[in-house]
N, C-alpha and C positions, 0 to 999 in steps of 0.2 A: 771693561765689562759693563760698565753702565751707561757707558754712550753704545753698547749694543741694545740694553734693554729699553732707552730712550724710542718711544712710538711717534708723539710728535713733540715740537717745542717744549708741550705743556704736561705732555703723559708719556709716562715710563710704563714699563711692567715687570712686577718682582721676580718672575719665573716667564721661561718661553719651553714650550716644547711646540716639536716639530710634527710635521703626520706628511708620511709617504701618501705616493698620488694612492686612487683608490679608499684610501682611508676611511671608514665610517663613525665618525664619535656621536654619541647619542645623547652623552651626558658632559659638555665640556667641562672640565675641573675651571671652580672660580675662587677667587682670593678666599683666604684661610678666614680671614678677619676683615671688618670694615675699612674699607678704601686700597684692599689689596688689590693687586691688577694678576690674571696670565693671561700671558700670549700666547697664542695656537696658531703656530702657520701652518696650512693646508697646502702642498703643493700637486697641484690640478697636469691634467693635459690639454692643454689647447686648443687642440686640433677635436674635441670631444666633449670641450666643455660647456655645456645648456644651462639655464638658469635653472632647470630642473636638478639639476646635478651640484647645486650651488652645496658647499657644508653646512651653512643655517638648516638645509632643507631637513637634514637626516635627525635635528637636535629635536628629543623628545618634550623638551618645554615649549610652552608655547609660549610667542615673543606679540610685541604687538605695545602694552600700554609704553607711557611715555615716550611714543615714537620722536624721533630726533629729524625725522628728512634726510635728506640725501645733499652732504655738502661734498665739493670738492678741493682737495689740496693734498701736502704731499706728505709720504708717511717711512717716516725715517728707518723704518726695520725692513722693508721692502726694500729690493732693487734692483737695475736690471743688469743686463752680461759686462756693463763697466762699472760696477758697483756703484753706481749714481740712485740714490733715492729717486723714487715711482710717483708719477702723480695719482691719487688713487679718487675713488668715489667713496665717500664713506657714510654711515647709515648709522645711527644711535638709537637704541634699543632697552625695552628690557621687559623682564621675567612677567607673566600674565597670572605668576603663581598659579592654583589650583583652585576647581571647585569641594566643594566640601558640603556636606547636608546637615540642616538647620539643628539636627540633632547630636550634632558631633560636638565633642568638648573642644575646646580652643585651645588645646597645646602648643605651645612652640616648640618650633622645631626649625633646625637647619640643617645643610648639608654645603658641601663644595668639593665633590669627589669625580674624577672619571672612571675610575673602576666598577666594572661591570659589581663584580661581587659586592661591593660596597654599598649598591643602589638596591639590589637584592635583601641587604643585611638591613637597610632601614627603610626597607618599605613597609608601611603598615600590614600588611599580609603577614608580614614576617616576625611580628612585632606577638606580645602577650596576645592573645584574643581576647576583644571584652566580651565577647557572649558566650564564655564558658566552653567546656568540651561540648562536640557536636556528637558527640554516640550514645548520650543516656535517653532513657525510654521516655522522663517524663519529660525533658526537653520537645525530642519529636514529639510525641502525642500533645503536645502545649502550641507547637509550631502551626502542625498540619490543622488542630482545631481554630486555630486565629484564620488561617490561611484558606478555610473552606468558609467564615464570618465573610471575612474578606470578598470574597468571590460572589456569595449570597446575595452581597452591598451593592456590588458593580453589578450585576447580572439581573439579580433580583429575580421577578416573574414576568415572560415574556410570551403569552399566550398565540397559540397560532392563528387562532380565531379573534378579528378585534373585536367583534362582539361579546364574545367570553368578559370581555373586561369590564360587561355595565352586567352582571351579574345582577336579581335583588335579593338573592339567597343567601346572601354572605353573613347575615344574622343568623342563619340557621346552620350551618354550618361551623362555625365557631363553637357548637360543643360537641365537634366530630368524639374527642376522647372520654364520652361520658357512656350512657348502656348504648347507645347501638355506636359505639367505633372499635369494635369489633369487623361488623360487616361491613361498613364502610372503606376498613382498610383495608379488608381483604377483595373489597372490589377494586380498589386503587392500588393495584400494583406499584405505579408511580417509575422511579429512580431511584439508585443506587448511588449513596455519595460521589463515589470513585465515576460514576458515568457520567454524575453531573458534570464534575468537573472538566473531564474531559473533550463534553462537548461544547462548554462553553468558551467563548473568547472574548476577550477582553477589547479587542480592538476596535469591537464596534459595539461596547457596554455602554450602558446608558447609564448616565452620571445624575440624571434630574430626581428629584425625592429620595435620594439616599438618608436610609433611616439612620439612628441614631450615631448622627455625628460626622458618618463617613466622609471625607472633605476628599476627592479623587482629585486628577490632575488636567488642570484645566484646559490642556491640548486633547483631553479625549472627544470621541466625538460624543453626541447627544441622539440615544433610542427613545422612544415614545416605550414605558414600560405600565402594566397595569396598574390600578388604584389599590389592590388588594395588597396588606397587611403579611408578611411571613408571622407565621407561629408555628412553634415545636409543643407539640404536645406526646401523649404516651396512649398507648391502645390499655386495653382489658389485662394482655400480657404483660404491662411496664415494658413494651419494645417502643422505641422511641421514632419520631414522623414529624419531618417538616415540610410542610403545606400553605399556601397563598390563601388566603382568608376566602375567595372566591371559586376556591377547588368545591367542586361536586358533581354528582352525578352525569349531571345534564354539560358539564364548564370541566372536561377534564384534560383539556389543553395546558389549565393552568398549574401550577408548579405545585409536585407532589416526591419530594424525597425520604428515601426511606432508609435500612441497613446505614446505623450511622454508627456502626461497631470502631469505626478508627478516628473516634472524635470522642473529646473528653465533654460529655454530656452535661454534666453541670457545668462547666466551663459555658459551653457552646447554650445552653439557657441563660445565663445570667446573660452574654453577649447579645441575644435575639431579643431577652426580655428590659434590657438596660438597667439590669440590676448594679448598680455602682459599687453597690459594697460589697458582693462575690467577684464584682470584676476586681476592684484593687484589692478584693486579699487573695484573688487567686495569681496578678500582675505583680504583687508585691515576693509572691512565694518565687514567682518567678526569678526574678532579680536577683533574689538573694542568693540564687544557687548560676546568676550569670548567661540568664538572657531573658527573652521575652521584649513586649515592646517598649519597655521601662528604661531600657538598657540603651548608654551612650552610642550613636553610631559610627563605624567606621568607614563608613564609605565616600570613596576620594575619587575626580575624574576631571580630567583635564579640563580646561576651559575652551577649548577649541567643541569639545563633545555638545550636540545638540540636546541630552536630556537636561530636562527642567525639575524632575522632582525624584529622588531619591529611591529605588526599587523596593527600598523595606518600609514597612510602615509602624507609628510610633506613637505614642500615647502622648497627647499636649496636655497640658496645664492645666486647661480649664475642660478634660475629660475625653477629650475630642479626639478620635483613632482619623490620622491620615499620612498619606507619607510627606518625608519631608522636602523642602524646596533646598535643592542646587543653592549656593550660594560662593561667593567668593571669599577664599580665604581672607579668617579677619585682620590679619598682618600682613601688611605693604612688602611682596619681595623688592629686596636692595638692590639683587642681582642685574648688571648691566651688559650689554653689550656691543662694541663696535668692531664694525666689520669696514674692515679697509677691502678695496676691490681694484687691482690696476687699471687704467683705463686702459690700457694696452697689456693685453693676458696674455700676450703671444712672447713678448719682452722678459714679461717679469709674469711666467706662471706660479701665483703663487694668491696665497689669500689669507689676511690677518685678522682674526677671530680674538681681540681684547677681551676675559669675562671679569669684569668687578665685583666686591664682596659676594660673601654668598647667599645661599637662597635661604630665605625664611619660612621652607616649608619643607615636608618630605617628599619624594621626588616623584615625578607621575609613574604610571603604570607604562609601559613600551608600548600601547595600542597601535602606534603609527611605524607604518613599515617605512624604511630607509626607500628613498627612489632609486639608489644602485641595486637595493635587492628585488624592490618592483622589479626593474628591471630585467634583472636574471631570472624573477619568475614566470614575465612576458615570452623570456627566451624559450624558456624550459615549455609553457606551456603552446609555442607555435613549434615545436618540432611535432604536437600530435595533428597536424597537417589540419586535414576535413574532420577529422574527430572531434576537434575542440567544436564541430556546432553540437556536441549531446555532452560539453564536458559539464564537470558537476566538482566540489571539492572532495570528493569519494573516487567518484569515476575517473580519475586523473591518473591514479595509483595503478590502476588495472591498463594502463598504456606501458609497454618497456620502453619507449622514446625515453618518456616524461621518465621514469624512474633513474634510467641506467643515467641522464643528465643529469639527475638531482645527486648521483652518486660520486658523479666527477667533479661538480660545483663543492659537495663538501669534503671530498675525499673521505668517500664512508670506508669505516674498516671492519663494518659489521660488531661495532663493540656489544659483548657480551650476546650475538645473535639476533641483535634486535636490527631491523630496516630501517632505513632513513624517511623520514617523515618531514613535513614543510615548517612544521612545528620548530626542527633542529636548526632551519636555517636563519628563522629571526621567532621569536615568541608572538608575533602578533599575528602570526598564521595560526595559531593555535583557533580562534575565530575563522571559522568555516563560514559566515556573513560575509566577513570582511573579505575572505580568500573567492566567496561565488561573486561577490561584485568587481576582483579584477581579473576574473575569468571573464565577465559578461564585457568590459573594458575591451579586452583583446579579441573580445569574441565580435563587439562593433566594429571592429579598427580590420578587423580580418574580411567582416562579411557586411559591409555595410548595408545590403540590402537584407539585412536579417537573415535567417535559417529557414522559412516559410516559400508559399510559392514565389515570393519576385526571387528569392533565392536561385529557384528552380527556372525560372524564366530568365534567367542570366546565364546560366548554367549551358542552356537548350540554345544560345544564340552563339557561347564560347564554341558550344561543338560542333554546332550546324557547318563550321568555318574548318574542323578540323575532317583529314582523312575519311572515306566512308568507314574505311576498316577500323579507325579511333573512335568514332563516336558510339554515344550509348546514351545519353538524354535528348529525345528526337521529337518532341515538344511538349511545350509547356502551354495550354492555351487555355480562354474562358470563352463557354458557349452558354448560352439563354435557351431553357428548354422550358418546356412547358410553366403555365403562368408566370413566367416571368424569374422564374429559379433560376439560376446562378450555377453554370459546372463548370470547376477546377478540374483538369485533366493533363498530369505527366505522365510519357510512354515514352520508356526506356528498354531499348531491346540496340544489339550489334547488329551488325549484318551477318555475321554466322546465325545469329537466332533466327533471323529472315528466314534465311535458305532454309532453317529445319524447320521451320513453322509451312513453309510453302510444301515441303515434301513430308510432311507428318499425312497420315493414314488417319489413326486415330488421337483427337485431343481430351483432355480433360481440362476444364475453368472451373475455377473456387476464387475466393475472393475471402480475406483475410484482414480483421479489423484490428487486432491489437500491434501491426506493425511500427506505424506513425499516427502521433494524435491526432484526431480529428481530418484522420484520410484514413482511406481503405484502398489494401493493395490486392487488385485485381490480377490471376497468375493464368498461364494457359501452360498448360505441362505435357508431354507426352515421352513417350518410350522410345531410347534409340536401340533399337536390334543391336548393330553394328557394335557400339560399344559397353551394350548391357548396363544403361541407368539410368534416370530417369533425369529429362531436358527440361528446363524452364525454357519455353520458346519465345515469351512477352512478358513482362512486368509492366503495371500500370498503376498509375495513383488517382484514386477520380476522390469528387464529393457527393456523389447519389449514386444511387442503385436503382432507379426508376427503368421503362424498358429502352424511354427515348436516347438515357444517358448510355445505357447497354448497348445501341444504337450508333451512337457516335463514337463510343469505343471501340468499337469492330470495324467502322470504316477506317479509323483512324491509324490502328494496327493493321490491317489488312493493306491499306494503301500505302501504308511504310516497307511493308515484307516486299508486297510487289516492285517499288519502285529498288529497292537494294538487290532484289534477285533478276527483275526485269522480267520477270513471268507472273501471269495474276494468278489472287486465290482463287482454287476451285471446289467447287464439291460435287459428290461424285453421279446424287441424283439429279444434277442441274447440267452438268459439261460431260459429264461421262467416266471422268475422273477424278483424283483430286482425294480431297476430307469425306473419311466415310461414315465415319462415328463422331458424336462430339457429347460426352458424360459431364454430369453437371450436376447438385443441389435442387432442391426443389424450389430454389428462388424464381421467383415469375417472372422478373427485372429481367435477370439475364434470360432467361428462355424466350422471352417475348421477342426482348432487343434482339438475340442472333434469329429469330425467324424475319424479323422486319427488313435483317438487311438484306437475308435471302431473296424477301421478296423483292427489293434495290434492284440485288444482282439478277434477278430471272425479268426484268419488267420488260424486257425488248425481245425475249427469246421465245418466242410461239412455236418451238419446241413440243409435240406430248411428250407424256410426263411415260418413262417407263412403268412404273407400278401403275400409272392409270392412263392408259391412252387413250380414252376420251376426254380427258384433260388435260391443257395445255401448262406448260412450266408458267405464262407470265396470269394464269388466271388463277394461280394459287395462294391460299392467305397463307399468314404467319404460321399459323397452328397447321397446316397440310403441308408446309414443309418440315416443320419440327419433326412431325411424325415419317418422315423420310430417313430423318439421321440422331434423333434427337435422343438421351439415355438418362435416366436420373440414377443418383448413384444410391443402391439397395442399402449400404451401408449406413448415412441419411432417412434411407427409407425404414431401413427397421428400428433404428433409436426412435424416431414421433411413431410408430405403431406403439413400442414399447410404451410411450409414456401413456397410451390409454388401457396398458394394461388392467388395469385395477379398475375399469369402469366400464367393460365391457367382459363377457363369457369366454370360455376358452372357446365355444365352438366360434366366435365372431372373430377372438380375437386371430385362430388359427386361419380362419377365411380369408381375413385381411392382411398375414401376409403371403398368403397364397397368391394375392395378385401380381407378386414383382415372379416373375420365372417366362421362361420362352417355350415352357410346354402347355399344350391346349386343354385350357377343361372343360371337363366332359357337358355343364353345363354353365356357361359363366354367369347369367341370370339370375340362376339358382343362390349363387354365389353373391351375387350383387346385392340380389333378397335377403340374405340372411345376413348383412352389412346394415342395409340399410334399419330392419326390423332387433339391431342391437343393442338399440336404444340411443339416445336423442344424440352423446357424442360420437358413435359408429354413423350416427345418419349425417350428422355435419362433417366429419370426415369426409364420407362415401362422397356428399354432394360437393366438397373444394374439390375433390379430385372428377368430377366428372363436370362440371359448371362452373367455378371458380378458376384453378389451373387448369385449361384443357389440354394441355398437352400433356398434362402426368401420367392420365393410364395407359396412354398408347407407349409413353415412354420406359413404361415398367411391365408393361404385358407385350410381350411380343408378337400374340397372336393379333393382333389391335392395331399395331403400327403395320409400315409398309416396309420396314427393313429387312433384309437378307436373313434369315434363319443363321447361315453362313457368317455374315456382317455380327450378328448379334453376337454370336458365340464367341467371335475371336476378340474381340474389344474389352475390356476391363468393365468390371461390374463395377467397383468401387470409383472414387475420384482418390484410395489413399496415395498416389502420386503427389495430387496437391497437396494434400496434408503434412506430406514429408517434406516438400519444397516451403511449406509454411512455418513449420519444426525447424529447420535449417536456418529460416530466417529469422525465429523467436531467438535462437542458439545466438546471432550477432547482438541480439538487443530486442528489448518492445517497447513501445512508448514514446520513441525519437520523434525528434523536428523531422520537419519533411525531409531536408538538408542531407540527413546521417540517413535517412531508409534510405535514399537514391543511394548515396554513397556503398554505404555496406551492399546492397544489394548488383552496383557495378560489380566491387569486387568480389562478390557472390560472381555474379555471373561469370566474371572474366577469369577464374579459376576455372569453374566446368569446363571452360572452352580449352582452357591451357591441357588440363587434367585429360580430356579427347585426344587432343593432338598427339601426347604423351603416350598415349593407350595407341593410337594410329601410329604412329612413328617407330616407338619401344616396345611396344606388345604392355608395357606396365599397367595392370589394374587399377583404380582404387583402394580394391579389397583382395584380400588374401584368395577368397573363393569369388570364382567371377559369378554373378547375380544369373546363372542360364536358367533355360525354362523349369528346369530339372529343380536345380537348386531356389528356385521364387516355389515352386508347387510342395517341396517339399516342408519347405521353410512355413507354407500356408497350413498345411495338415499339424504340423509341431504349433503354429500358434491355436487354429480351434482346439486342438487337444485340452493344450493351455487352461484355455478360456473354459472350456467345458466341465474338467477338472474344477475351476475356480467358481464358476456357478453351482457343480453340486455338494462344493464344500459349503457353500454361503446356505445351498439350500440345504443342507443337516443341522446347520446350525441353526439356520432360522425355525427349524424342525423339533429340536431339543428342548423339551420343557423347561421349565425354571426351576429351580429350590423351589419355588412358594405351588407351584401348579403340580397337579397330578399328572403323569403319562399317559396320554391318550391312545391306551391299548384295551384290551377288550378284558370283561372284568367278570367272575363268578364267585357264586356265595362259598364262603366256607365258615363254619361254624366252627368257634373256639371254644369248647367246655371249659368248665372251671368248677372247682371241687368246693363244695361246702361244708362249713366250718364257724364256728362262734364267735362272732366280734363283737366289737360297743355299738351301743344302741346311734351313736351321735353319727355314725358313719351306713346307715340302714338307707338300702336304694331297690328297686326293685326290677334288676335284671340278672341273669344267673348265665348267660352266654353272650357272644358277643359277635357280630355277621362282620369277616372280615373279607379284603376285595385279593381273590389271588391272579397275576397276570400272567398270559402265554410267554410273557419275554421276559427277559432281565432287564431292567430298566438300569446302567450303569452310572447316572447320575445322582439318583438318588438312594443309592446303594439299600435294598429293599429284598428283601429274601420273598423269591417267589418260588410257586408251586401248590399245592394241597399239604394240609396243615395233618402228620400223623401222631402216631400213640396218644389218642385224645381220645374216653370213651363219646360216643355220641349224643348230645343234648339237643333236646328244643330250642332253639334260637327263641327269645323273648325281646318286644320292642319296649322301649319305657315311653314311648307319646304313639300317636298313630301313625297309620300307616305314611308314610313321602311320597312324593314324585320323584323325580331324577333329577328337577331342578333345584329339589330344596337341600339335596344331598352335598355337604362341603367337608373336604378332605383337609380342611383347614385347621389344625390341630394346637390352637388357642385356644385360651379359657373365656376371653370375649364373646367368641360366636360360641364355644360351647354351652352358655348360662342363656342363650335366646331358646324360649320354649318352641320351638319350631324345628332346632337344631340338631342334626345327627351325626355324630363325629366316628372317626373312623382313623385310629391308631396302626402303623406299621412297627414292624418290629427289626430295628439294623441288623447287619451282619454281623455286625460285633461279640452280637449277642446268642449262644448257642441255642435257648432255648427258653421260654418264658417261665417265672417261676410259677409254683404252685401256690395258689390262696387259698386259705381256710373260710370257707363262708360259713356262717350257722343255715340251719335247714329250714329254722324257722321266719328266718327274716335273708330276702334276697338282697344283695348289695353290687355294687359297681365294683368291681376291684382290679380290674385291669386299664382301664382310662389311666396316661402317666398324667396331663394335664388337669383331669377333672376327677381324681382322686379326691373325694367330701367334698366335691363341689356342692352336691345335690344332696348333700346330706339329710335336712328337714324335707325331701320329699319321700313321702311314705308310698305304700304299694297301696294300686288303689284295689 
């Protein structure tokens, strides 16, 4: 037995265990005691085995000091298929121990265990907490006020103006909280703690003039921040505001916070003002109940990790709030390592893993994922194909690939109903950082030209090479248009979209920005009869909207359709046939660009023009053939009417949309007039739509353009085709790489075509009810209903008085007699009836008994001031407005109530006695 534990000549080991291939140890068990030896043989595969896959690799210490080199000779526990000792490479090693923060006590501490649970049971985590429980109130409220100090230090005042920052008013302002900080505050709105915080960061805080004490960490970078002073001071109200000394009127860039309800205010004074002796006896209360920044710390992190200064921050010695510096554990780990390695692994797979004594610290955190479970996670995450260019460590979930693999990898058994998470397969996936930086790994190794256009220009070369009937990204190119601009341009379309693009009648183009960042996808949709739905005929990705780019987009689709279907585009007032309608946005870009290329396409055909045969097809501009086919969609057009609602009359506003329709008015002039004369925004309106875009009115007045009354009618007012084709495409995602919109949007496309064939072949719908004329017209009447419904609910409600407002119904005098009878002198007022307002309706909100007031003999209605106007009359039934001499109140009586009681007035002296609020208000005013 002991010439088995013999490793070499000179070393033995008191224990050996073994580990099957695959095996992951993270924690290799090392001698009990000083100068104890285990052995760990790892048995490998051969045929698989990388230096990535080496055993050291998976071990969560990190190894490194006292490196030994790399000798060779021979190691007597190894050996190959004639049980002859291995010549091996061997490596001497050991423990890097741990970092630790300057604030931490010095405990010792050891371990020499491979059991998971055991590394668990003494990790510091797991151990007593020194900073007390974390759920009492005066903890957090101690915490979040350090922690917004903190932020104040780093951040400081950072004006947006750098002139704000040579302020000379900052003597004057300094006694904001004296008699006028009142006004002052209430001109300064300012910040809200909770806002501050959130807007600020840290990563690009300026560290230079940090007041009192703050010592930050020397990797951050350096802002230029103002000269001004923070001070907390208190308004008129004791509400509390902190302000940069250079805050004022004229300088209100600079830093003005206010609502500082979740911050311990004397706390957060004594901090701002460097009060020492609130600080430590508020730091010292702290402590005693087990945290605060008094308090030893516990935080531990590999030495392999690049932070340098401890994330909590901590009270020094000589008073000084900073955090603490990373340092190396202050006792020498013992623990050693040699690693025997055959030089022939094919012979003798196998690999000898020596650990000596143990470690003199507690054992790291698992931060480092094992490279077999890399692995398996590279695996798992290239089954989601083209999807990994939008993958994210959220979005991964929402793939079935990636799941149902991660199900098989752990043999999930659904314990207790919960889903398997990446979290379950090693702890250091718990780290969504660590998990998106080896998705972005897999995601270079998969697409090395990135997810962007050369993506796409790789893409467009793979399929140029493939089948006509495969392809679908049909180029990717960069053209130079005007001054020198730069247009990206991908057009993806089949050749089924061809052919229904060549034989469409009528098109609708929208163009849609929230598809892919920083591209806009350009759609062209139309209606297939045949199979009742509505076709995406082209998808395109551009980067302008200008008309030249609109321009080379239409050549570019057009001369794709043709060359797939082998017939060219036509249109119908150019060739006779062809495209008869094309509905569109009131974007100029596109209107402009499809007229320019019409004019391309007519420039050879001296052709007249049917609607004008004194005019030739090639002598026509862009805007004269627009108005041949061109349609802006009404629905567009009345949302921007709508937004001038409010600034223009109903008769302007009614005129204005009277111009989209295909019936003739009786005088459009007339019409134009009372637009123009609407005031200043009806007149800049009027003039983009007749000077600005010219092509709008013709495109929205039929009588104007030169289109088919017939043509007009049958074409779609609206573009919501596109809109739905847009909707469809938000439904796969918004926000993607270019990479994932082409992608999703193929398999968008290649469904519809599948889903057609389906319908032509099996008769199979889509939909339960096929979309026919019938059922679209019906379906349109059920939604204006809808809508119509929902506008005049909005408009009762917007209709309905408030609690506090009177009902604006029409109002007559009714006199309220009151019977006289002898009271105290202290309550003498001089009115004897009382003018109350009764309405036609029932006002149901403000539950108000209307009608004329009976069994009341008749009196003289008497005023107590003179006579009002109707503006000074307030139904506001306060004792505030009621004590203003100007004031005339006017008391309702609930339903509650059957009937008002009877008051005894004396005859000699008139009084008030029905006012519920201003009963003796007016007590000392006598009758005059």
């Amino acid at each position: 037995m002991q010439g088995r534990h013999r490793v070499t000549h000179k070393t033995s080991a008191h224990a050996i265990v073994e580990h099957p291939i695959g095996a992951i140890v993270e924690y290799p068990q090392t001698g009990h005691r000083v100068g104890e030896s285990i052995a760990h043989i790892f048995h490998v595969d051969p045929s698989s085995f990388t230096p990535s896959l080496h055993p050291k690799s998976s071990f969560q210490y990190s190894l490194g000091d006292g490196h030994g080199g790399q000798i060779i000779g021979q190691c007597l526990m190894l050996h190959d298929t004639s049980r002859q000792p291995v010549s091996c490479t061997k490596l001497r090693t050991t423990c890097k121990g741990l970092k630790i923060c300057s604030g931490r006590q010095h405990e010792i501490s050891s371990h020499h265990f491979t059991n998971i649970s055991e590394v668990l049971a003494h990790h510091p985590s797991a151990a007593q907490p020194l900073r007390g429980p974390a759920n009492t109130a005066d903890q957090e409220l101690s915490e979040k006020t350090l922690a917004f100090f903190i932020a104040l230090n780093l951040r400081g005042c950072s004006p947006h103006s750098p002139a704000d920052g040579h302020d000379d008013d900052s003597t004057v302002n300094l006694d904001m909280a004296g008699d006028g900080g009142v006004d002052t505050v209430d001109d300064f709105e300012g910040l809200t703690a909770a806002q501050y915080l959130d807007s600020i960061s840290f990563d690009t805080s300026s560290d230079a003039d940090l007041p009192i004490g703050c010592v930050p960490s020397s990797r951050r970078s350096v802002k230029k921040k103002c000269n001004g002073k923070l001070v907390m001071q208190f308004d008129a109200y004791n509400q509390p505001f902190i302000r940069c000394s250079l805050h004022s009127r004229t300088a209100r860039s600079h830093l003005f916070i206010r609502n500082l309800q979740e911050s311990d205010t004397h706390y957060l004074q004594a901090l701002i003002d460097d009060n020492r002796r609130v600080i430590t006896e508020c730091e010292q209360l702290a402590k005693s109940q087990g945290y605060g920044p008094l308090m030893p710390c516990s935080f531990v992190t590999s030495p392999s990790s690049q932070k340098q200064v401890c994330p909590h921050w901590h009270r020094q010695a000589d008073g000084t709030l900073k955090q603490g510096v990373l340092r190396k554990w202050a006792h020498n780990c013992t623990a050693s390592f040699d690693i025997f390695v055959p030089e022939d692994i094919v012979a003798c797979p196998q690999i000898l893993v020596l650990c000596t004594n143990p470690h003199s610290h507690p054992p790291p955190v698992p931060v480092k994922t094992p490279p077999p479970l890399i692995d398996i996670f590279h695996g798992l995450v290239s089954l989601m194909k083209w999807k990994l260019a939008d993958a994210t460590p959220r979005r991964i979930y929402l793939d079935t690939a990636f799941v149902e693999g991660l199900h098989q990898v752990l043999d999930w058994r659904f314990p207790g109903g919960r889903d398997a998470m990446l979290q379950d397969l090693h702890p250091s996936f718990a780290n969504l950082d660590h998990v998106r930086r080896l998705i972005n790994t897999m995601r270079s190794t998969m697409y090395p030209n990135g997810t962007g256009f050369e993506s796409a220009c790789r893409l467009a070369n793979e399929h140029a090479s493939l089948p006509l009937e495969q392809r679908y990204i049909r180029c990717a190119e960069t053209h130079v248009i005007e001054r020198g601009v730069e247009l990206k341009l991908v057009v993806c379309m089949t050749s089924r979209m061809s052919s229904h693009l060549v034989q469409a009648k009528r098109l609708s183009i929208d163009t849609s920005f929230k598809r892919a960042q920083g591209w806009q996808e350009f759609e062209i949709e139309s209606w297939d009869t045949e199979h009742c739905r509505s076709v995406v005929s082209a998808r395109a990705f551009t980067t302008s909207q200008s008309a030249k780019a609109h321009l080379i987009l239409f050549q570019r689709i057009f001369d794709i359709a043709s060359a797939d279907t082998g017939l060219p585009f036509s249109f119908r007032h150019i060739h006779g046939f062809g495209c008869e309608i094309v509905i569109a946005d009131s974007h100029k870009g596109q209107g402009l660009g499809l007229g320019m290329y019409c004019v391309e396409l007519s420039r050879s055909i001296s052709t007249p023009c049917a609607s004008e045969p004194h005019r030739r097809l090639c002598d026509l501009s862009p805007y004269d053939h627009l108005r041949r086919f061109y349609r802006l969609c009404v629905a567009h057009f009345k949302r921007n009417v709508h937004a001038l609602r409010t600034y223009v009359s109903d008769e302007v506003y009614s005129a204005m949309l009277s111009l989209s329709t295909c019936e003739e008015h009786p005088d459009i002039q007339r019409t134009l007039n009372t637009i123009r004369r609407g005031g200043p925004k009806a007149a800049a309106w009027l003039k983009d739509k007749l000077e600005g875009t010219k092509f709008a009115l013709p495109a929205l007045y039929q009588p104007m353009s030169l289109i088919p009354l017939a043509l007009w009618k049958a074409s779609p007012s609206t573009t919501n085709g596109n809109e739905q084709a847009h909707r469809n495409a938000y439904r796969e995602g918004i926000h993607l790489t270019l990479l994932a919109g082409i992608m999703k949007g193929m398999k968008f496309d290649q469904g519809a075509t599948s889903s057609m064939d389906v319908h032509a072949t099996f008769g199979v719908s889509t939909r339960d009810q096929e979309a026919t004329q019938v059922y679209r017209a019906t379906r349109c009447i059920v939604r204006q209903t809808l809508a119509q419904k929902k506008r005049c609910k909005s408009s009762q409600i917007a209709a309905t008085p408030q609690p506090s407002q009177p009902p604006t119904t029409s109002i007559r005098a009714v006199t309220m007699p009151i019977r006289l009878a002898a009271v105290t002198p202290e309550h003498a007022a001089t009115t004897c009836a009382i003018t109350m307002p009764v309405y036609d309706i029932t006002d149901q909100n403000t539950n108000l008994v209307t009608g004329t007031c009976e069994n009341f003999d008749e009196l003289p209605s008497v005023s107590l001031h003179q006579s009002l106007t109707p503006s000074q009359i307030s139904t506001f039934n306060t004792l505030s407005l009621a004590l203003q001499p100007d004031a005339r109140i006017i008391d309702y009586s609930l339903t509650s109530v059957p009937s008002l009681p009877l008051i005894n007035v004396d005859e000699a002296k008139l009084h008030i006695s029905t006012y519920s609020s201003l009963a003796g208000a007016l007590g000392e005013v006598q009758a005059s």
